[in-house]
MARDRENTI-534437 format. One record per residue: y, x, z of N, C-alpha, C in turn. Coordinates in steps of 0.001 Angstrom, whole numbers, plus 500000, padded with zeros to 6 digits. Each point is the difference from the previous one (the first is absolute). Layout:
YXZYXZYXZ ...
***
This chain:
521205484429485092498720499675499425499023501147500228 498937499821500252498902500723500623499135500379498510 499927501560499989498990500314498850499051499921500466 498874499879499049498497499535500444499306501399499305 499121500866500452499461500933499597498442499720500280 499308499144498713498731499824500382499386501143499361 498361500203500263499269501115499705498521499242500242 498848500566499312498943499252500679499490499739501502 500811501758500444500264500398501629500257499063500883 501056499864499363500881499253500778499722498035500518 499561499563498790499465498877499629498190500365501074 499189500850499806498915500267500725500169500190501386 500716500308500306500829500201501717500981499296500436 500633498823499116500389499393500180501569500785500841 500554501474499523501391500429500667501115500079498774 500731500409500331501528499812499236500079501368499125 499569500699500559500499501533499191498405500544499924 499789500607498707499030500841499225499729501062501273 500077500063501287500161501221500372499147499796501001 498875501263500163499258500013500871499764501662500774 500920499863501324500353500989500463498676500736501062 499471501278499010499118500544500813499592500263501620 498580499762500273500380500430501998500134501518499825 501423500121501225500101501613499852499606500233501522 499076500573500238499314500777501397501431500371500488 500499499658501561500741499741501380501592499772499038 500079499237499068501155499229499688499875498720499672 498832499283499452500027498919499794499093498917501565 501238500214500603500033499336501094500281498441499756 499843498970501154500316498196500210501532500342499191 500755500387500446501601499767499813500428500026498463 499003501272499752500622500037498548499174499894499055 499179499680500284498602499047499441500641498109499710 500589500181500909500437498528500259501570499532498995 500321501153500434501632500175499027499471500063498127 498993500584499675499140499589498827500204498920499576 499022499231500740499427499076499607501002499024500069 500996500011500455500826498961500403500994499914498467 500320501424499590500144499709498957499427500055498693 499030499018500354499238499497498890499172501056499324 499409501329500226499179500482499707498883499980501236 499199501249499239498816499872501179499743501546500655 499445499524501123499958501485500889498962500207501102 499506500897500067499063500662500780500529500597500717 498669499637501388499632500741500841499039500856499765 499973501425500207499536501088500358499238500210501119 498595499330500016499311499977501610499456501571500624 499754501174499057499853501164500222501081500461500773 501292499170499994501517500179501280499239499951500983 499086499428500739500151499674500907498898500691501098 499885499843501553499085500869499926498596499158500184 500179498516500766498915499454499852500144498714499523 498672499202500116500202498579499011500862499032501158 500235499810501113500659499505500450501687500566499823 500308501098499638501712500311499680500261499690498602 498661499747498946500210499217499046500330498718500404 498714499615500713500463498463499945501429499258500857 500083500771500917501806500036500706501009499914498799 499590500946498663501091499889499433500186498889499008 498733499780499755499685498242498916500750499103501166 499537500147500659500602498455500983501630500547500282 500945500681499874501451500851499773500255499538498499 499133499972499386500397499907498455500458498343500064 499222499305500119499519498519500482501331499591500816 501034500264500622501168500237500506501317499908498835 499581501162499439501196500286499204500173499671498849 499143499305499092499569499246499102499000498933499148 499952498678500169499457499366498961499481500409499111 500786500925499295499732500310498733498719500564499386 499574501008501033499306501011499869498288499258499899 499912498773500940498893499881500868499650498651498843 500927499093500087499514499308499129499850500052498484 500497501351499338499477499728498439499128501457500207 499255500320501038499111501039500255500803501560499610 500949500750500108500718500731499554499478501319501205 499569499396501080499522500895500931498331500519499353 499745500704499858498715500773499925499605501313500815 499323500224500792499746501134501097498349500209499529 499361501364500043499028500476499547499683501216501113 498830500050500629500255501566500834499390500836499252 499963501089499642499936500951499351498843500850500783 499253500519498748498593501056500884500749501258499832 501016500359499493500244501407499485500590500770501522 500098501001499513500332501330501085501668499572500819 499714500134501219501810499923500611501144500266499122 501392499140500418500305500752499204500548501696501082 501719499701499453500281501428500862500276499797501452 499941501222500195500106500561501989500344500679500283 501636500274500341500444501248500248499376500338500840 498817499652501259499580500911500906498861500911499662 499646499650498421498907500362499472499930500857499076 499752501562500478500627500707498609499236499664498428 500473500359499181500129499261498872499670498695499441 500729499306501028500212498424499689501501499716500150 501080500492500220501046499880500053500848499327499229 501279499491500375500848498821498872500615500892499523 
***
């Protein structure tokens, strides 16, 4: 028997679990963005990953691949960001 864990969240997003897993800049990639959402929470893409709007959009249409889930209860959200790069090891003090 399947527990049901509703929340207003959850019921508003229409996913299974209360859980809404932050975009983390060059980890929240298609794969595990997708592995998220699949189980029933929700997950972001991080478009500041990327370097232009087309390697974003390569990766929406990758996402679009690896899960249903994501695309149809809107779980994907991408935003580009005005703020400063992030790091660059070729760049002194921008380093990981």
């Amino acid at each position: 028997m399947k527990q049901e864990f509703r929340t207003k969240i959850t019921d508003m997003l229409g996913i299974e679990h209360p859980i809404l897993m932050g975009g983390m800049q060059w980890i929240s990639w298609a794969e595990f963005v997708a592995e998220v959402c699949n189980a029933g929470c929700t997950g972001f893409i991080t478009a500041e990953t990327f370097e232009s709007d087309q390697d974003l959009r390569a990766e929406i249409r990758k996402m679009r691949t690896l899960t249903e889930q994501a695309l149809r209860d809107q779980h994907l959200h991408a935003a580009r960001s005005r703020g400063p790069p992030g790091p660059d090891p070729k760049v002194p003090g921008r380093g990981l």
